[in-house]
N, C-alpha and C positions, 0 to 999 in steps of 0.2 A: 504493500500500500504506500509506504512511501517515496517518493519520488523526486529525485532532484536534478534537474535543469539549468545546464549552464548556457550561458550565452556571454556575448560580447567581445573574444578574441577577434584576432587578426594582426595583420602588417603593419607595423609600425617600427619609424626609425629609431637608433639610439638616442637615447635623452629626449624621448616623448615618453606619451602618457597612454594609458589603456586602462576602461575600468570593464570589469569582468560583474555578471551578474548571476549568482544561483538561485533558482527558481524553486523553494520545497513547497513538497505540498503532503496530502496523506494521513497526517497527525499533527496533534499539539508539538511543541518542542520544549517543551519546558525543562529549563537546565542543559538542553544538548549541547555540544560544539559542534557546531557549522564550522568547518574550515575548506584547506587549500592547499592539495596538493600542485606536484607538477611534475613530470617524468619528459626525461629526454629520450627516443628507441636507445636501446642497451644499455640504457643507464637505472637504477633502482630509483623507483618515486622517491621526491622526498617532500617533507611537510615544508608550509609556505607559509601559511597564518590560520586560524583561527579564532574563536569569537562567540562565549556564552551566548544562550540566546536570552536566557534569563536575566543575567546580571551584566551583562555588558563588557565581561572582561576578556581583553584579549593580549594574543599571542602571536609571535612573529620569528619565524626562523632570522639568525644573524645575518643572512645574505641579504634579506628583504629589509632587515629593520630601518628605518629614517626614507626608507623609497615608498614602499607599499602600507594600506592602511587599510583593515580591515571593515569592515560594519555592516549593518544590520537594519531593515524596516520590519518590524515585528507586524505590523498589522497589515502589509504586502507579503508576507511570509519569505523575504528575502535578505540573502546574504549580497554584502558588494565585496568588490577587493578592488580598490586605486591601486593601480600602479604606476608610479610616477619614475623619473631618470631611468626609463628602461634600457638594461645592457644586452648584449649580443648572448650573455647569459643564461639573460630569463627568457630566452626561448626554449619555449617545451607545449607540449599538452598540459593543462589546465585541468583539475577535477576539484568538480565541489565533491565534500564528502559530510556526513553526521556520523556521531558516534551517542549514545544515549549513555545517561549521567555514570561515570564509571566504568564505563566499555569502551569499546575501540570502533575504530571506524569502519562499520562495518557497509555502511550505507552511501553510493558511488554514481553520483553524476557519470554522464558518456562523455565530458570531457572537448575543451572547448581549443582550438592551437591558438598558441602567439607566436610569433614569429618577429623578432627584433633584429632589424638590417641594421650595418654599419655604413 
Protein backbone atom coordinates (compact mmCIF):
# COMPACT_ATOMS: atom_id res chain seq x y z
CA UNK A 1 0.00 0.00 0.00
CA UNK A 2 2.51 2.35 0.32
CA UNK A 3 3.86 4.03 -2.23
CA UNK A 4 6.49 6.56 -3.05
CA UNK A 5 7.15 8.74 -6.13
CA UNK A 6 9.86 10.48 -7.15
CA UNK A 7 10.13 13.19 -9.51
CA UNK A 8 12.19 16.18 -10.43
CA UNK A 9 15.68 14.95 -11.79
CA UNK A 10 17.42 15.79 -14.79
CA UNK A 11 20.45 17.61 -16.42
CA UNK A 12 21.82 20.10 -14.80
CA UNK A 13 25.22 21.93 -14.80
CA UNK A 14 27.88 22.11 -12.05
CA UNK A 15 27.11 24.71 -9.47
CA UNK A 16 23.28 24.70 -10.39
CA UNK A 17 20.43 23.70 -8.50
CA UNK A 18 17.88 20.66 -8.77
CA UNK A 19 15.04 20.19 -6.37
CA UNK A 20 13.90 16.42 -6.36
CA UNK A 21 10.27 15.63 -5.17
CA UNK A 22 8.97 12.30 -3.26
CA UNK A 23 5.47 11.66 -3.63
CA UNK A 24 4.09 9.20 -0.41
CA UNK A 25 1.08 8.01 -0.37
CA UNK A 26 -0.70 4.62 1.23
CA UNK A 27 -0.42 5.60 5.06
CA UNK A 28 -0.04 7.85 7.98
CA UNK A 29 3.62 8.51 8.44
CA UNK A 30 3.95 9.30 11.77
CA UNK A 31 7.49 9.30 13.05
CA UNK A 32 8.81 7.78 9.66
CA UNK A 33 12.01 8.90 7.93
CA UNK A 34 11.48 9.86 4.45
CA UNK A 35 14.97 10.16 3.20
CA UNK A 36 17.52 9.98 0.05
CA UNK A 37 19.36 7.80 -1.28
CA UNK A 38 21.47 7.79 -4.58
CA UNK A 39 23.55 4.97 -6.32
CA UNK A 40 25.89 5.26 -9.10
CA UNK A 41 25.67 1.49 -11.77
CA UNK A 42 28.45 -0.60 -9.63
CA UNK A 43 28.66 1.47 -7.07
CA UNK A 44 26.76 0.45 -3.59
CA UNK A 45 23.69 3.01 -2.74
CA UNK A 46 24.54 5.30 -0.35
CA UNK A 47 22.34 7.51 2.05
CA UNK A 48 21.98 11.24 1.14
CA UNK A 49 19.41 12.97 3.67
CA UNK A 50 16.66 12.25 5.51
CA UNK A 51 13.87 13.81 7.47
CA UNK A 52 11.39 12.92 10.56
CA UNK A 53 8.14 13.23 9.33
CA UNK A 54 6.91 13.85 12.71
CA UNK A 55 9.24 16.01 14.37
CA UNK A 56 11.10 17.62 11.78
CA UNK A 57 14.44 16.45 12.40
CA UNK A 58 16.98 15.81 9.94
CA UNK A 59 19.83 14.31 8.57
CA UNK A 60 22.50 14.65 5.95
CA UNK A 61 25.20 12.45 4.64
CA UNK A 62 28.85 14.72 4.85
CA UNK A 63 29.06 14.83 1.00
CA UNK A 64 25.69 16.66 0.98
CA UNK A 65 25.91 18.72 4.19
CA UNK A 66 25.83 22.89 3.55
CA UNK A 67 24.79 21.97 -0.42
CA UNK A 68 21.59 19.84 -0.13
CA UNK A 69 18.50 20.58 2.29
CA UNK A 70 16.09 18.33 3.07
CA UNK A 71 12.06 18.82 3.81
CA UNK A 72 8.83 18.10 4.20
CA UNK A 73 4.92 19.26 3.25
CA UNK A 74 3.02 17.11 5.70
CA UNK A 75 -0.29 17.99 4.40
CA UNK A 76 0.92 17.23 0.60
CA UNK A 77 2.37 14.14 1.90
CA UNK A 78 5.62 15.16 0.48
CA UNK A 79 9.21 14.88 0.94
CA UNK A 80 11.66 17.66 -1.05
CA UNK A 81 15.43 17.57 -1.31
CA UNK A 82 17.29 21.07 -2.71
CA UNK A 83 20.05 20.42 -4.01
CA UNK A 84 22.05 23.24 -4.59
CA UNK A 85 26.24 23.65 -5.81
CA UNK A 86 25.66 20.57 -7.70
CA UNK A 87 29.12 18.51 -8.53
CA UNK A 88 29.86 16.15 -11.27
CA UNK A 89 29.56 13.82 -8.03
CA UNK A 90 26.10 13.81 -7.35
CA UNK A 91 25.21 12.27 -10.23
CA UNK A 92 23.47 9.10 -9.70
CA UNK A 93 19.92 7.69 -9.59
CA UNK A 94 17.91 9.30 -6.84
CA UNK A 95 15.57 7.12 -4.43
CA UNK A 96 13.07 8.33 -2.03
CA UNK A 97 12.91 5.69 0.42
CA UNK A 98 10.79 5.36 4.25
CA UNK A 99 11.67 3.35 6.90
CA UNK A 100 8.99 3.04 9.87
CA UNK A 101 9.95 4.33 13.42
CA UNK A 102 12.95 1.82 14.33
CA UNK A 103 13.33 -0.12 11.16
CA UNK A 104 15.10 0.25 8.13
CA UNK A 105 14.26 1.27 4.91
CA UNK A 106 12.45 -0.99 3.62
CA UNK A 107 10.13 1.18 1.48
CA UNK A 108 11.63 2.31 -2.34
CA UNK A 109 10.68 4.87 -4.73
CA UNK A 110 11.69 3.67 -8.61
CA UNK A 111 14.08 6.37 -8.54
CA UNK A 112 14.55 9.48 -10.31
CA UNK A 113 18.40 10.32 -12.56
CA UNK A 114 20.56 13.49 -12.09
CA UNK A 115 22.95 13.91 -14.06
CA UNK A 116 25.42 16.89 -13.32
CA UNK A 117 27.66 18.13 -16.47
CA UNK A 118 30.95 19.82 -16.01
Amino acid sequence: QVQLVESGGGLVQAGGSLRLSCAAAGRTFNNWLLGWFRQTPGKEREFVSAINWSTGSTYYADSVKGRFTISRDNAKNTVYLQMNSLKSEDTAVYYCAGAVPNGGYNYWGQGTQVTVSS
